[in-house]
N, C-alpha and C positions, 0 to 999 in steps of 0.2 A: 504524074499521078498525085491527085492531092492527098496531104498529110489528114490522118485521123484524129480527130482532137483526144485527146485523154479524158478518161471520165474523171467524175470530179463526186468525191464523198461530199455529200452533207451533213457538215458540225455545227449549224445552226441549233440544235436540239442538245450538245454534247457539254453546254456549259448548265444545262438546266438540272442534266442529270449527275454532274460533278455535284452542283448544289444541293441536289435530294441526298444524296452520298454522304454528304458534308452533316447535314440536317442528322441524318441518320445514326450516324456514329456517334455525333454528342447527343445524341438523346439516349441512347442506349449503353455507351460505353460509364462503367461507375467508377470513382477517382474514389482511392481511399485514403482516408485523412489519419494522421497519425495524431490519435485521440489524448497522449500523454500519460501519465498520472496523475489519478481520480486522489484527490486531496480535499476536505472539508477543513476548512480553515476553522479559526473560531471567529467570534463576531468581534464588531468593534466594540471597544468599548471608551467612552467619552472621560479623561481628566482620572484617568486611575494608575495611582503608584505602580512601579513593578513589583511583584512579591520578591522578599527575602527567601532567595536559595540556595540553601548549602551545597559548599564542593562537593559534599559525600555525596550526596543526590543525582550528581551528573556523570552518567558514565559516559565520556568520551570517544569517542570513533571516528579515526580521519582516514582520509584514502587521500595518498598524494598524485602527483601527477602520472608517475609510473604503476599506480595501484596499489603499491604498496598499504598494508592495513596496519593502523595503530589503534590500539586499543587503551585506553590509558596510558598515553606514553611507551607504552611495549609495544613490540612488533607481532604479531598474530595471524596466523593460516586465518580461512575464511572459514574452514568446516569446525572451527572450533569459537564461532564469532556467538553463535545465537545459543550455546550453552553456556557462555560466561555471560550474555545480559541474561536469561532466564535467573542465574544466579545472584545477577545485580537488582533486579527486582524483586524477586521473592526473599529477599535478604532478611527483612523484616528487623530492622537495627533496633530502633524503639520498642518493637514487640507491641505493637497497637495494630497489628493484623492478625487475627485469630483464625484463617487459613492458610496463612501463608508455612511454607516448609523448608525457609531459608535459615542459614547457619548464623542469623544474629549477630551479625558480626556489627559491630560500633564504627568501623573505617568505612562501611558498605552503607547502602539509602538506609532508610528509616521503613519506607514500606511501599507498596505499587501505585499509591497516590500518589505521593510525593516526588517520585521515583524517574527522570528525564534524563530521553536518551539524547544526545547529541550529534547528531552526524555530520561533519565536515568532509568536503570535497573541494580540489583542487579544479578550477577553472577546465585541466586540462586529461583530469580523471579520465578514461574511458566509459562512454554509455554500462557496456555489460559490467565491469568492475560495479560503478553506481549501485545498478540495477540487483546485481548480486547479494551485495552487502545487505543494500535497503530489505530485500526479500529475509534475508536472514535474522534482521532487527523484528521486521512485524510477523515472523515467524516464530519469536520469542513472546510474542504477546499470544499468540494464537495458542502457543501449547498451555499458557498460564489459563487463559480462557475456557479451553479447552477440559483442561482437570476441574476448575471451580464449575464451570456447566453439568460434569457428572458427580460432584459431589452434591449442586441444588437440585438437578432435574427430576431427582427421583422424588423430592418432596414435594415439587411443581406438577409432578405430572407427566415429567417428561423425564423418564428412565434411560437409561444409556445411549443419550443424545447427547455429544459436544456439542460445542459452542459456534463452530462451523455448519454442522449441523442444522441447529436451531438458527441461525442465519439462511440457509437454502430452503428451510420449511417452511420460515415465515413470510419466502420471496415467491411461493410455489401457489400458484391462482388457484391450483386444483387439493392443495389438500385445504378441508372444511373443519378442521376440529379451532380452540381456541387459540385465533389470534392474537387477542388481546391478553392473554397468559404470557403467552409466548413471547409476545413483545414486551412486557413487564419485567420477565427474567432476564432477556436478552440485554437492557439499558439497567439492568442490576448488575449483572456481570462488567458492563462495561465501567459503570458507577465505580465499581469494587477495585477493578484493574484498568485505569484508562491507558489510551495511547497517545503518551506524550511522549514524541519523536521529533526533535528540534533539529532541523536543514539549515547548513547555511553552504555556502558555496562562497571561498576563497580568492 
């Protein structure tokens, strides 16, 4: 009795359709990129001195490599981080800020111009520690922002609106009222309290 041959599948088609498969995934499948921290630098500038900065001016803040925070040489919880710059900026040493509502102290900055924060980190710092601290420093500038926006806005026009605020309304396509107000107060307030928050990495 002869043997029956075995049927036999056709894979000639089986490589074409791996390849559509293939095609398909990378066109469809989205890779998300880890965007970083959004930092505007400032510009260069060509054969210019450094300015003269007093120590009083720099308030200090290190994270070492266990996390640990220092704060001017003292050791310091983190929930208690962005109420002592709020008070290192608003200091008002000089008394040449006529909103500011800091206790004048002569050892403390002169005023929120002058006024830079420092922050060092250890090579070996943790991401979140970083991440924490830094949120807590530009969260210091937000609350100072924040009160001087409702102390202008009402004579701008814009009544019990912060500073936060007045940043999402002048980014919002659909509200119509004055832009260009808006944007005037908004680089006044920054004018008045900038953020100078100095990074270095150890």
């Amino acid at each position: 009795m002869a043997k029956r041959a075995a049927p036999e599948v056709n894979a000639g088609s089986m490589a074409d359709i791996a390849f559509l498969l293939l095609i398909f995934f990378l066109v469809t499948t989205t890779i998300e990129k880890d965007s970083g921290i959004n930092r505007k630098l400032p510009p260069m500038e060509d054969n210019t001195e450094p300015p003269v900065i007093k120590q009083k001016n720099i308030f200090t803040v290190l994270v070492n490599k266990k996390d640990d925070l220092l704060v001017e040489d003292e050791p310091m919880a983190i929930k208690d981080l962005r109420q002592a710059a709020i008070e290192f900026l608003d200091n008002n040493g000089d008394g040449s800020c006529k909103f500011c509502q800091g206790k004048k102290d002569e050892k403390s900055s002169d005023n929120p111009d002058k006024a830079i924060i420092s922050l060092k980190n250890d090579r070996e710092t943790s991401y979140a520690a970083y991440i924490s601290v830094q949120n807590e420093l530009v969260a210091a500038y937000n609350v100072l922002r924040n009160r001087r926006a409702l102390e202008l806005g009402a004579s701008k026009g814009f009544p019990k609106m912060n500073f936060t605020e007045m940043q999402a309304l002048h980014k919002d396509v659909r509200w119509n009222g004055n832009k260009k107000k808006l944007k005037a107060l908004i680089d006044q307030i920054k004018l008045e309290i900038p953020q100078k928050l100095s990074e270095v990495v150890e």
